[in-house]
N, C-alpha and C positions, 0 to 999 in steps of 0.2 A: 803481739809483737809488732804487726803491722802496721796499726792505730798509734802506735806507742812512736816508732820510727817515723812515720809519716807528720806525725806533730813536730817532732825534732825537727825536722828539715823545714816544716814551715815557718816551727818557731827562729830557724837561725832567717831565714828569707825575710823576716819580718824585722829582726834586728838590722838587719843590710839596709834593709830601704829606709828605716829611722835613720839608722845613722849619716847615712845620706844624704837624705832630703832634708832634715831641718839641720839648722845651725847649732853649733856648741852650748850647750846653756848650763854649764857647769857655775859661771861665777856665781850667780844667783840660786834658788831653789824655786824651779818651777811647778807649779802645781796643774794636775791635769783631773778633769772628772772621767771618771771611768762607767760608763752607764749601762746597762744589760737591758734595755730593752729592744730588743730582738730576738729571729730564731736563728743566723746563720754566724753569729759569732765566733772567734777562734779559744781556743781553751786557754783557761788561766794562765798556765805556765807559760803560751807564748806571747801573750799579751805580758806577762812579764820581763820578757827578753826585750819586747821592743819598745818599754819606760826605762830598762836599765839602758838599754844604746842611746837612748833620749837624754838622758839623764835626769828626767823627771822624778826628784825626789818626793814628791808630796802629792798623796793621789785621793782620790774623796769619792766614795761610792754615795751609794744611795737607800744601800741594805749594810748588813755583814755579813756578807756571803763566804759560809766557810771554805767555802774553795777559793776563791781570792785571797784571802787572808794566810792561807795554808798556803800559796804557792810565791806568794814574796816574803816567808820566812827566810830572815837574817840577810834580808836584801838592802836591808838601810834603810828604805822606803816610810815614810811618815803616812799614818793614814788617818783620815777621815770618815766615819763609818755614820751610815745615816740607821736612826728608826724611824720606820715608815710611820705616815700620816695616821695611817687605821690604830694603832696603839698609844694612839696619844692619849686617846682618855682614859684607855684600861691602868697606864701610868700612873695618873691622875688621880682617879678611883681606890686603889687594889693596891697596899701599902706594899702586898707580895710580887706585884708586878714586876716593879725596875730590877731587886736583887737577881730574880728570876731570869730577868734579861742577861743581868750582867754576867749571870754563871755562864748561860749558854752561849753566848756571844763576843763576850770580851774577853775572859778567864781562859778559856784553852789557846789564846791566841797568844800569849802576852807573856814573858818579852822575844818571843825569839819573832814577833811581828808587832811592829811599833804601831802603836793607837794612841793617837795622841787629843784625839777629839771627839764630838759622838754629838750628831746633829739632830735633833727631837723633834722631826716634823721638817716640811719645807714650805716656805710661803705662808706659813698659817693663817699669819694676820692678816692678808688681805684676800683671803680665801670665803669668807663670808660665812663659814659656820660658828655658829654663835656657841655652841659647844667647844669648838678647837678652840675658838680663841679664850675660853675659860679653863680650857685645861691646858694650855700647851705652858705657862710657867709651873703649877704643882708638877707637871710632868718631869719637867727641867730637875725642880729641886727634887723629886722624890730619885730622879735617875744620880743626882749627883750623890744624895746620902750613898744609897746604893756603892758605889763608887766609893766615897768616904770609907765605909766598912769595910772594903777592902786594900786600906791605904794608897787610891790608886787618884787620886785630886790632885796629886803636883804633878800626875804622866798627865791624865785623859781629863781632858775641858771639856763642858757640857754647856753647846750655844742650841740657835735655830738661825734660817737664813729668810733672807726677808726679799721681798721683791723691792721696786724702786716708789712702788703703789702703796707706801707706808707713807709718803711724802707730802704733804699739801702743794709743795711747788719744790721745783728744783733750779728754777735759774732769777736772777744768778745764783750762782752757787751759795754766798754768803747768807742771802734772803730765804734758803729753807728753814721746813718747818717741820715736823711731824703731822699726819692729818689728825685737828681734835678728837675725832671719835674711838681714836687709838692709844691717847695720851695713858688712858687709865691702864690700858694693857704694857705699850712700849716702859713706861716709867720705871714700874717695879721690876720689868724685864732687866732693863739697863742698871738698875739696884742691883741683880742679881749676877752681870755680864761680869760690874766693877768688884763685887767682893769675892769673885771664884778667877777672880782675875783669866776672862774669858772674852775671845773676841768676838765685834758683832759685824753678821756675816751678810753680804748686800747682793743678790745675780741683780748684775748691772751690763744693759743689752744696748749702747749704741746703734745700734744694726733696728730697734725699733723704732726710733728717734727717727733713724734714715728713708723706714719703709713706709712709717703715716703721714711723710711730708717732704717728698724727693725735690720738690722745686724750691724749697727755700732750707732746707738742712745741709750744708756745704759735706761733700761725698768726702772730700779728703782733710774735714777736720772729725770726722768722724773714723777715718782711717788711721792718723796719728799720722797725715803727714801734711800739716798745716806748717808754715814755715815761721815759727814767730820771729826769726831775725829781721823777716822783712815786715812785719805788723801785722801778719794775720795771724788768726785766731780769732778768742773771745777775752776781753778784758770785764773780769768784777768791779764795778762802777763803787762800792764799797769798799774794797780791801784796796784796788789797781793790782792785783793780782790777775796776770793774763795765763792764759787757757790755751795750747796749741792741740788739745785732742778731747774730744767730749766724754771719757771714759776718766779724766781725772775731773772731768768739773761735775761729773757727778758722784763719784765718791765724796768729793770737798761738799758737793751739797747735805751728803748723810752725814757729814763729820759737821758740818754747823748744825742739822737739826740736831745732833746727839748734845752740842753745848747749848743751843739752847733747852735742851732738859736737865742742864747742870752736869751732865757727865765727859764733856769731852776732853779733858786732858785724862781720861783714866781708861779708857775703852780701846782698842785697837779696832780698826777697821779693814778685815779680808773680804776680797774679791772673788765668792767663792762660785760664782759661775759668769763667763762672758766668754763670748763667740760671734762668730760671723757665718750664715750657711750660706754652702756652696753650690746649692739648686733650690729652688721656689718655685710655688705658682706662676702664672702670668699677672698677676695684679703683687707680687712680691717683689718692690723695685729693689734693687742693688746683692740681691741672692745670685750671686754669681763664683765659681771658682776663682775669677781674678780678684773678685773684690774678698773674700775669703782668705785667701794667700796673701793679701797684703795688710788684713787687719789683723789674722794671728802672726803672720813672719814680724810684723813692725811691736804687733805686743810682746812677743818674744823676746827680740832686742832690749826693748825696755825694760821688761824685768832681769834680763841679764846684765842692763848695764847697773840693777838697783834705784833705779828712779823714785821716786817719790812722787806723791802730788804738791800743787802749789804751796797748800794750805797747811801740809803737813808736821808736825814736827821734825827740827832738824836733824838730819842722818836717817829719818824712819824711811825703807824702801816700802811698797806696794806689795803685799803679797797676793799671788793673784792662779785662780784654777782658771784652765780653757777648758772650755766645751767644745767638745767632748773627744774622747779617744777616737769613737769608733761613729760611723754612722750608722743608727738605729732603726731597723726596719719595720716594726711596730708600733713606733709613738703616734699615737693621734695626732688628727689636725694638717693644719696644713703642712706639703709637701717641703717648705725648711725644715721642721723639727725632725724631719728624719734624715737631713743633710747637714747635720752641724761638726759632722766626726773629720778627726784630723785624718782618719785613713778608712777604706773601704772595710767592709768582715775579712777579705782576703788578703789585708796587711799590704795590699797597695794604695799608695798617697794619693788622698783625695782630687790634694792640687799640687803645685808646687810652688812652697815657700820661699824659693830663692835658690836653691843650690842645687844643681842637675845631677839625679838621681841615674844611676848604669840601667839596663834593663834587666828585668827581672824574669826570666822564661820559665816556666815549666808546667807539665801537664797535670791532668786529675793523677790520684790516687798514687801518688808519688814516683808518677812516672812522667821525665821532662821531655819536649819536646822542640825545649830552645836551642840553641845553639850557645859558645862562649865569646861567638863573635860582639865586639864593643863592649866588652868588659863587664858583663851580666852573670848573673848567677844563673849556673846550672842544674835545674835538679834531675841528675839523668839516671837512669835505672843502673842499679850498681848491684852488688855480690846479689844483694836475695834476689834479682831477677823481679818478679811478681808481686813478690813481697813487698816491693818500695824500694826505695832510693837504699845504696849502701851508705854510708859517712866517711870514708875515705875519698871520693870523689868530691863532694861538697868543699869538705875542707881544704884541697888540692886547689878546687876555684877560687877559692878566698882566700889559700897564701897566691895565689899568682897575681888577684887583685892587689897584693899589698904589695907584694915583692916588683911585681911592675910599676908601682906608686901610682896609680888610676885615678889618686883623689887627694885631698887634702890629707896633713898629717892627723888632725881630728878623725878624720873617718878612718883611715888606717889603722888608729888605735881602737876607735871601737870596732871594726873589724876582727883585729888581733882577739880583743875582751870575745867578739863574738867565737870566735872560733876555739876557744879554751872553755869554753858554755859547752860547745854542742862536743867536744872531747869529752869533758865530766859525764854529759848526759849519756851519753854514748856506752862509757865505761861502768858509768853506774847500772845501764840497762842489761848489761852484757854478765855483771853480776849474779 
């Protein structure tokens, strides 16, 4: 009962400070990567609460972890569900593989949690083993029959995501190419993207661009906040097609190399991982919280206003995943990869994207120790005493945040949304 209460209350604290801190992004459908590699993460259900205050429709793991998937049941929530690298060949291989997958994996999920995609591998192709890159299409198609059999091809698409290292060159934009040594691989790939009508998937990182060459990579067309009214930017010397932010002139580059392999008016082009971290090395130039906050808040914008790129076809928006929810405690490497999370493990914001967030108080083991001075969530020990926090007081703080109008009408309302969460959860515990 403790454990159980104690998650409630972090789960609603975590929705407050989403709703908070970042901006509206209801017009669009933002896509966020939800990663688990760490050990001090928060449990599903509340990582749920605070993509529904987000309004992060569209979320893309890296596994299918049934407990994720079990806890944004009939949440609306679009997912993206990866198989790991290590089963790509048994896919490959083992005709009983994929079905096998897809019982245990997809089938008890579906539909009261929406899957609508299912990524075989990441990076394959430019990952260098000469096995994945020979299995990773059988794997695709053997995963889609699979799928097939159980009528489930017009929900759940079957792609893989590519790094930017599939390229021979990328600028300008128009002048890409695919590298030849991949042609044999990408071809039949993009054969099989166009006829399962599936899109092809790019993590595309500006922020690397910025870090192997700080003196001559401009920091703020990298950030999307190049002004092209006044002529800055990048102009394609080929199309005149000008460029105010390097995250579409590198998508426009994978959308020419995809025509010049004959496929590009039939292929969709998702953005399925890009970010900016917010601490680095000392030889990591531009890993900074500010610079962080201003390339997801400015990517944000943009996919809320529906943007597109230059090169795009007309009316197509950008669909685009940030990296990442959380920041990851165990990713290898250097000290970015484990700073790329829009919020810490304890559902406080990494940085801030623009819109000032109330403080947020309270102590261990759901006993608070803040105060409700400046409009902050309290989580103070209520009825169980010992036990944790009660839920009468919680909720008491968050109508008084509303009812005092402490924020914008947006937050208000997800406020409100929050506070009829942790009533359900509450009532249903009580049961």
């Amino acid at each position: 009962m403790a454990t159980t209460r104690l998650q409630l209350v972090l789960a609603v604290a975590f929705a407050v400070a989403a709703a908070v801190i970042l901006p509206n992004l209801s017009a669009t459908a933002l896509g966020v990567n939800y990663g688990q590699v760490a050990d001090n993460l928060p449990p599903p259900q509340s990582a749920a609460l605070l993509l529904r205050a987000l309004n992060a429709t569209k979320i893309k793991l890296y596994d299918a972890d049934a407990r994720v998937l079990a806890a944004f049941a009939n949440s609306g929530a679009d997912f993206t569900v990866g198989l790991p690298d290590r089963l790509v060949p048994r896919l490959a291989a083992d005709p009983s593989a994929a079905p096998a997958w897809v019982r245990s994996n997809i089938l008890p999920h579906i539909p009261a949690t929406s899957i609508t995609a299912v990524t075989v591998g990441n990076e394959v192709l430019t990952g260098g083993d000469d096995v994945m890159l020979r299995s990773l299409l059988p794997a695709m198609q053997s995963l889609h029959a699979a799928l097939a059999a159980c009528n489930l091809t017009s929900r759940v698409s079957v792609t893989t995501a590519h790094s930017l290292a599939v390229l021979s060159s990328s600028f300008p934009p128009s002048s890409a190419a695919f590298r030849r040594d991949l042609l044999p691989y990408i071809t039949p790939l993009l054969a099989f993207l166009t006829k399962t009508n599936s899109p092809f998937l790019i993590n595309a990182y500006p922020y690397f661009a910025y870090k192997a060459d700080p003196d001559h990579v401009d920091l703020n067309y990298v950030l999307f906040e190049s002004n092209s009214n006044s002529g800055a930017g990048v102009v394609d010397p080929a199309t005149g097609l000008r460029y105010d932010n390097m995250l579409h002139a590198q998508v426009d580059a994978v959308r020419a190399a995809i025509c010049k392999a004959n496929y590009g008016k039939s292929v969709e082009i998702v953005v399925s991982e890009t970010g900016w971290p917010s601490r680095g090395d000392g030889d990591e130039s531009g890993a900074s919280p500010e610079n962080a906050a201003r390339y997801n808040g400015n990517l944000m914008r943009m996919v809320a206003e529906g943007k597109g790129t230059p090169a795009a076809p007309q009316g197509e928006a950008l669909q685009v995943y940030v990296f990442a929810l959380f920041n990851e405690d165990l990713k290898p490497g250097p000290a970015s990869e484990r700073h790329y999370g829009l919020f810490k493990p304890d559902g406080s914001p990494a940085y801030d994207v623009g819109v000032k967030a109330p403080a947020i108080g309270g102590g261990g083991k759901g006993r608070g120790n803040g105060t409700a001075g400046g409009g902050g969530l309290v989580v103070a020990e209520g009825p169980g005493g010992a036990d944790g926090a009660g839920p009468g007081e919680e909720v008491a703080v968050l109508g008084k945040l509303v009812h005092n109008r402490c924020c914008s009408h947006d937050v208000r309302a997800a406020l409100v949304m929050t506070m009829l969460q942790w009533r359900f959860a509450v009532e249903e515990e009580s049961e």
